[in-house]
C-alpha positions in Angstrom: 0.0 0.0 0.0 1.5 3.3 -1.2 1.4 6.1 1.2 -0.6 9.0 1.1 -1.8 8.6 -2.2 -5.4 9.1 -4.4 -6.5 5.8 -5.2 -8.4 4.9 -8.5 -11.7 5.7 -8.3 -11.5 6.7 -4.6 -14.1 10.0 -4.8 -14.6 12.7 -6.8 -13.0 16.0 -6.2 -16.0 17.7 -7.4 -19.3 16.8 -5.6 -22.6 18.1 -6.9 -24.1 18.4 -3.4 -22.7 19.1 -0.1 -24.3 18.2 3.4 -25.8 21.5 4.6 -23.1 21.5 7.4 -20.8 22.4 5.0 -23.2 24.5 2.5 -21.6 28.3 4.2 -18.0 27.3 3.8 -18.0 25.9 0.0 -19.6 29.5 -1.4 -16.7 31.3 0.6 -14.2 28.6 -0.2 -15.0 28.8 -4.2 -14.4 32.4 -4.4 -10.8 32.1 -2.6 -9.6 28.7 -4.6 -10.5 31.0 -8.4 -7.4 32.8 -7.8 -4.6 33.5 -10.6 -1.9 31.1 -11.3 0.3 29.6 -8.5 4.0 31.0 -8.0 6.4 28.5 -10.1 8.8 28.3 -6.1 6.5 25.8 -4.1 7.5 23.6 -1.0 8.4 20.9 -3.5 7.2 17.6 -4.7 7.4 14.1 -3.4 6.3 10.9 -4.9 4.0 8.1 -3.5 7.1 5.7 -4.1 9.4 8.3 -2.4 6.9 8.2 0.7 6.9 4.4 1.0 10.8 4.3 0.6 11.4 5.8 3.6 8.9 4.6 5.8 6.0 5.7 7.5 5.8 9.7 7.9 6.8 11.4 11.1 4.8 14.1 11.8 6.4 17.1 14.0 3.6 17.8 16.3 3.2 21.9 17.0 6.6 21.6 16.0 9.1 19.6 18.4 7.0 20.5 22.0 8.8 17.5 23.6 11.6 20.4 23.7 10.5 23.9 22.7 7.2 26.2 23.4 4.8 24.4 21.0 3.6 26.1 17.7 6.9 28.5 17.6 9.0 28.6 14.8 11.8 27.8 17.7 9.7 24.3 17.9 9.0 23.7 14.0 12.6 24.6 13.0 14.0 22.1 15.7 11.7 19.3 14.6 12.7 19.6 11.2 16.3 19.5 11.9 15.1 16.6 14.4 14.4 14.9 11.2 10.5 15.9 11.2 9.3 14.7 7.6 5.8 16.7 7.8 5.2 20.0 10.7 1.7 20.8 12.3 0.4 24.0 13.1 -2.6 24.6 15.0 -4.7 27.3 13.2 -6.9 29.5 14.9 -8.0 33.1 13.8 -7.0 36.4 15.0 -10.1 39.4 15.5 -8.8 40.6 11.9 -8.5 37.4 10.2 -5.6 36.5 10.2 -4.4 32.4 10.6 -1.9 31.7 13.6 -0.6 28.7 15.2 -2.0 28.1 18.5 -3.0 24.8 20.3 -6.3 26.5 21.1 -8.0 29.6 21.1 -7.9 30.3 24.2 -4.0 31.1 24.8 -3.6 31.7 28.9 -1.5 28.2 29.2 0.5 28.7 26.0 1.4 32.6 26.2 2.3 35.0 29.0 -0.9 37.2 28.3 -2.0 36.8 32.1 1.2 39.5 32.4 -0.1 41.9 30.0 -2.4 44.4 32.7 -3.4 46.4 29.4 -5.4 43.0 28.4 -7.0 42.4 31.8 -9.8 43.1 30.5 -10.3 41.2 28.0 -10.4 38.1 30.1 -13.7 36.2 29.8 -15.6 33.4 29.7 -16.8 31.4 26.7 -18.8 28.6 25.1 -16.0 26.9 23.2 -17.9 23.7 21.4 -20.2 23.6 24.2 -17.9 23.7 27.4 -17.6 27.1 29.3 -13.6 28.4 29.3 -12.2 31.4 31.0 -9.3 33.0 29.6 -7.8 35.2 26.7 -9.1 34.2 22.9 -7.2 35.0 19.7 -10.1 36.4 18.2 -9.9 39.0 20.5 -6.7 40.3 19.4 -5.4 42.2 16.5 -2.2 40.3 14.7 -0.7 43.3 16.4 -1.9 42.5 19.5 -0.7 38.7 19.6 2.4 40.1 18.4 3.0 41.8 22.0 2.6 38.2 24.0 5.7 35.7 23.9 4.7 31.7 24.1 5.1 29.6 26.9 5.2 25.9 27.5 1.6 24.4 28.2 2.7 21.5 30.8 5.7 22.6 32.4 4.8 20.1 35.0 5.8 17.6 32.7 8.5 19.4 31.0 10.1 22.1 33.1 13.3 22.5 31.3 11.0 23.5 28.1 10.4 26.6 30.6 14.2 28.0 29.9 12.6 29.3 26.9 9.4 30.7 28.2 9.3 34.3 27.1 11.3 34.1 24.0 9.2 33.6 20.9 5.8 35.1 19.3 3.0 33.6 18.2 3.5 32.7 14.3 1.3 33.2 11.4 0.6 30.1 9.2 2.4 32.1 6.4 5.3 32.1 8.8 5.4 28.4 8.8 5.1 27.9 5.4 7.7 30.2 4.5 9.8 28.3 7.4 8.8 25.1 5.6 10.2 26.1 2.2 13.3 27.7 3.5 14.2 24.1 5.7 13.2 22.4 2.4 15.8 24.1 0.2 18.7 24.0 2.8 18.3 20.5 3.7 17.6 19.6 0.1 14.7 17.2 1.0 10.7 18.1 1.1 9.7 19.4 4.3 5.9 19.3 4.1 3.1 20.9 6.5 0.1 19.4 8.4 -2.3 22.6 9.3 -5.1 21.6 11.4 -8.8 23.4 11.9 -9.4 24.3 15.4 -12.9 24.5 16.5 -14.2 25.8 12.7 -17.7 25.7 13.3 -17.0 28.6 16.6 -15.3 30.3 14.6 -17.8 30.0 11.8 -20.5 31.0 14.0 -17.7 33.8 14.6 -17.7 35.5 11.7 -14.4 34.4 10.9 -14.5 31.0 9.1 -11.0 29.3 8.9 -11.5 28.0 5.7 -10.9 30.7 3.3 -7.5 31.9 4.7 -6.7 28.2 4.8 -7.4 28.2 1.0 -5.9 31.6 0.2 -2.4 30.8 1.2 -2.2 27.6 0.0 -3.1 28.5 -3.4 -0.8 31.6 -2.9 2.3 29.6 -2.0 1.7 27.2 -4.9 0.9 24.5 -2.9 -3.1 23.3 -3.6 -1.5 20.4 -6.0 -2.0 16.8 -5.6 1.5 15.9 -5.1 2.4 18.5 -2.7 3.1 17.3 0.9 0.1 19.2 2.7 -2.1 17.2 4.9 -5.1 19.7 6.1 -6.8 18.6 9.4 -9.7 18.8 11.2 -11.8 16.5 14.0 -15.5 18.1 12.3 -16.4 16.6 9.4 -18.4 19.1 7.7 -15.4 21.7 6.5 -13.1 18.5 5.7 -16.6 18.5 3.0 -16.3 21.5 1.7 -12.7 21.6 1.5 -12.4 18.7 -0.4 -14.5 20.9 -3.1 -11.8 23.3 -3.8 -8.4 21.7 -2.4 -5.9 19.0 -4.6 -4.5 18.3 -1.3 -4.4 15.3 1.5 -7.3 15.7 4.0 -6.8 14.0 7.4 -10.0 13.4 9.4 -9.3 13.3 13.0 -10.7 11.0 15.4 -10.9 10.7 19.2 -11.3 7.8 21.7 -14.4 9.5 22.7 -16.8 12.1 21.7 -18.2 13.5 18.4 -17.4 16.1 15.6 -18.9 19.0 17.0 -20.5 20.1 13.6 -22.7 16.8 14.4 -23.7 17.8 17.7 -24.6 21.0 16.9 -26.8 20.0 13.9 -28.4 17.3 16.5 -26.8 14.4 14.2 -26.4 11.4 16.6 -23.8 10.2 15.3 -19.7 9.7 17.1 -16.4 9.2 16.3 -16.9 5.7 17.0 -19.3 5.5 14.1 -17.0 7.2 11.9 -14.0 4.5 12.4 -16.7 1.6 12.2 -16.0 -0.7 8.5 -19.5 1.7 6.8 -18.2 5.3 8.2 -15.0 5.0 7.5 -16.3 4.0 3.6 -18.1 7.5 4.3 -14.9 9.2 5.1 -12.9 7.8 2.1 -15.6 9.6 -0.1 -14.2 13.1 1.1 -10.3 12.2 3.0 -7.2 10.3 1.8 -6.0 10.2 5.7 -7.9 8.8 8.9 -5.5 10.5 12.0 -7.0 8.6 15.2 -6.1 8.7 18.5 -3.8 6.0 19.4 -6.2 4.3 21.6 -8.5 3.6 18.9 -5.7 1.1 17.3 -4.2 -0.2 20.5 -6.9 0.4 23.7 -5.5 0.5 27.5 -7.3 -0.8 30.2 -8.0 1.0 33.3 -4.5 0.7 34.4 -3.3 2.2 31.4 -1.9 -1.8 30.1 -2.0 -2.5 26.9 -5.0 -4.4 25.5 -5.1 -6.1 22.3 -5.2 -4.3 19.0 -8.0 -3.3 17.2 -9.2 -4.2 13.3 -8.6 0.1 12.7 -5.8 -0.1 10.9 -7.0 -2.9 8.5 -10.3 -1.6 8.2 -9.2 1.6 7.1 -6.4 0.5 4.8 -9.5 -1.6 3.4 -11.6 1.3 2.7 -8.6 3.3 0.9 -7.7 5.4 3.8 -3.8 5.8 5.3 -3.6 6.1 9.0 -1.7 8.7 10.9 -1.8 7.7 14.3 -1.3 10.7 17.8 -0.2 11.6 19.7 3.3 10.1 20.4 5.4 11.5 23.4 8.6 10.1 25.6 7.4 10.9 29.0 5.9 8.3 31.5 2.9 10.3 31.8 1.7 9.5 27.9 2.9 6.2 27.8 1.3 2.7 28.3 1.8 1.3 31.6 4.0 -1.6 30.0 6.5 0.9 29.1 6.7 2.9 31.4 10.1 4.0 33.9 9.5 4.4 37.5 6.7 6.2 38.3 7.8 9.9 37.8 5.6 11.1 35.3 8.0 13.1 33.8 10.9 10.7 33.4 11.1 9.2 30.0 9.7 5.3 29.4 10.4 3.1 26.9 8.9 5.2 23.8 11.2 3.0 21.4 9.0 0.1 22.2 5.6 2.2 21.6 7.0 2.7 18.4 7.8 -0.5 17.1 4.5 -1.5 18.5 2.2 0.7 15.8 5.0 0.4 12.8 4.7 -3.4 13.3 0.5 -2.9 12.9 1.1 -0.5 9.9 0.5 2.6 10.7 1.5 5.1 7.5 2.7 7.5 9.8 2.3 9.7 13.1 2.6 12.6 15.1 5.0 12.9 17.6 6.8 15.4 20.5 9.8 14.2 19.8 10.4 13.5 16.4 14.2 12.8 16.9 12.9 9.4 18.7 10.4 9.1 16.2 12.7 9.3 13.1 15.3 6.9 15.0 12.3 4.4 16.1 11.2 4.6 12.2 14.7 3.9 10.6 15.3 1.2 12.7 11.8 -0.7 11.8 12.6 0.0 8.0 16.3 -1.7 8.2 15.0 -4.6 10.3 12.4 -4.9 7.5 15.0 -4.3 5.1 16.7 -7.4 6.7 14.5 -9.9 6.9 13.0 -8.9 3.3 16.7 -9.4 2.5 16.8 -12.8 4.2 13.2 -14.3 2.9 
């Protein structure tokens, strides 16, 4: 099975209907993909055969935030000298529009704006997709604005030396990142290629500022809306993955969690889970509009309530089945995100045996996945593919 590729006959990039979750964002999202001609300078190019060659993909997730701030261009910069074959900004919109990278809208736990008094007030409480949060939101700030806060690390609990850097880096535009992307990609003479993800599009749909067009805008502006160009666009709703797939030549990703549902199907009253989506019939649904399934972890291998590993699950062969890849997340060294089977003593922070996670979801297939630490990710990959190599040689 290649990786990350279209297969024959998969689904049509042009749909003559659209569910009416997605009805608002394909009118906006038509108008930005008509734009002129791409630039001829692009991140590059990268065949299905050159995917497969080097094994399954290792996504940089916000960056390298095993190490640095997540979603700085301190974090994506290290992860792609970490040997990070794919970076993943966050996207989120500012109060003029404009796309940065941010874990969440609400930024108190990843910037120091709890420090800025002249923002006090700005402090409030919000329905983010359904559940009441207190704090500072980007789309209450001017580009400008952000510009004034520095990032922080989100669990310095966890990972208190990533607080030596607390202070120094602002929050990036996705522009930023793709121009970061290009620039890596020409000085290390391989294809660096970018994962953006959709935070929470239908609140910022209901926002006034729908993610979608700016999304579209600057990939068609950096040359980049082309089938064989290594952009994987994200999202956990299904509806916008819909109406992007109207308008972009890209890879689409639908996210999954262990629990829960898109929120564009809970607030249309649609019954229906993530479960149902990574059942043999939805995920036949989801081929019809993504190349990508990116599930939780869980979902492929469960835990029980000890955190031990339980036996796998059909998700990986159901979903190759139905045409999909599968990008497994999120993949992280410390004890606290780890199985119970590898973990190191019992300080959550310590590191556990994350080579042995690792070999664990290359052996079941997996065409990639997002990790912290993508220097253990890229090792943990190259020595599956010479092992491989070996016994392929041996056979």
């Amino acid at each position: 099975m290649s990786v990350f590729r279209t297969p024959p006959g998969r689904r049509p990039r042009r749909l003559a209907a659209l569910a009416a979750t997605s009805a608002v964002a394909v009118g906006v999202l038509t108008a930005s993909a008509s734009a002129g001609p791409p630039p001829a300078e692009s991140a590059g190019t990268v065949t299905a055969a050159g995917h497969r060659a080097a094994g399954p993909l290792v996504f940089g997730h916000r960056g390298a935030s095993g190490y640095r701030p997540e979603h700085t261009l301190a974090s994506y910069e290290l992860a792609i000298r970490l040997g990070a074959d794919v970076i993943e900004p966050d996207l989120v919109s500012t109060k003029d529009g404009v796309l940065v990278a941010r874990h969440e809208p609400e930024i108190s736990a990843t910037t120091n704006v709890a420090d800025h008094p002249e923002f006090a007030a700005r402090r409030t409480t919000k329905l983010l997709d359904g559940v009441s949060t207190t704090g500072w939101f980007t789309e209450d700030f001017t580009l400008a604005e952000l510009r004034t806060l520095r990032a922080k690390e989100r669990i310095p609990q966890i990972r208190p030396r990533n607080t030596l850097y607390d202070g120094r880096y602002q929050v990036p535009t996705f522009q930023e990142v793709v121009d970061l992307a290009k620039r890596a990609s020409r000085q290390y003479g391989r294809v660096i290629g970018i994962a953006p993800e959709t935070k929470h599009p239908t609140y910022f749909r209901r926002l006034g500022l729908p993610l979608e067009p700016a999304l579209v805008r600057t990939l068609v502006r950096n040359g980049l809306n082309r089938p064989n160009s290594r952009v994987y666009v994200q999202s956990f709703e299904v509806g916008n993955l819909m109406a992007l797939n109207q308008v972009l030549r890209v890879n689409l990703v639908q996210l999954t969690s262990a629990t829960g549902a898109p929120y564009d199907f809970v607030a249309a009253g649609d019954p229906r889970t993530y479960a149902d989506l990574v059942t043999p019939a939805g995920l036949a649904q989801v081929a019809r509009y993504a190349d990508v399934l990116g599930p939780d972890k869980n979902q492929i291998v469960p835990r029980d309530a000890s955190g031990a590993l339980l036996a796998p699950t059909t998700l990986v062969r159901d979903a190759h089945r139905a045409g999909l890849d599968v990008v497994p997340y999120t993949f992280r060294n410390e004890n606290a995100f780890l199985p119970l089977d590898f973990r190191r003593g019992t300080d959550p922070a310590q590191y556990g045996n994350a080579f042995a996670e690792y070999e664990l979801f290359f052996s079941l297939g997996v065409d990639g996945l997002f990790s912290d630490n993508p220097d253990t990710a890229r090792e943990a990959r190259d020595d599956f593919v010479r092992a491989h190599r070996g016994e392929r040689a041996a056979g």
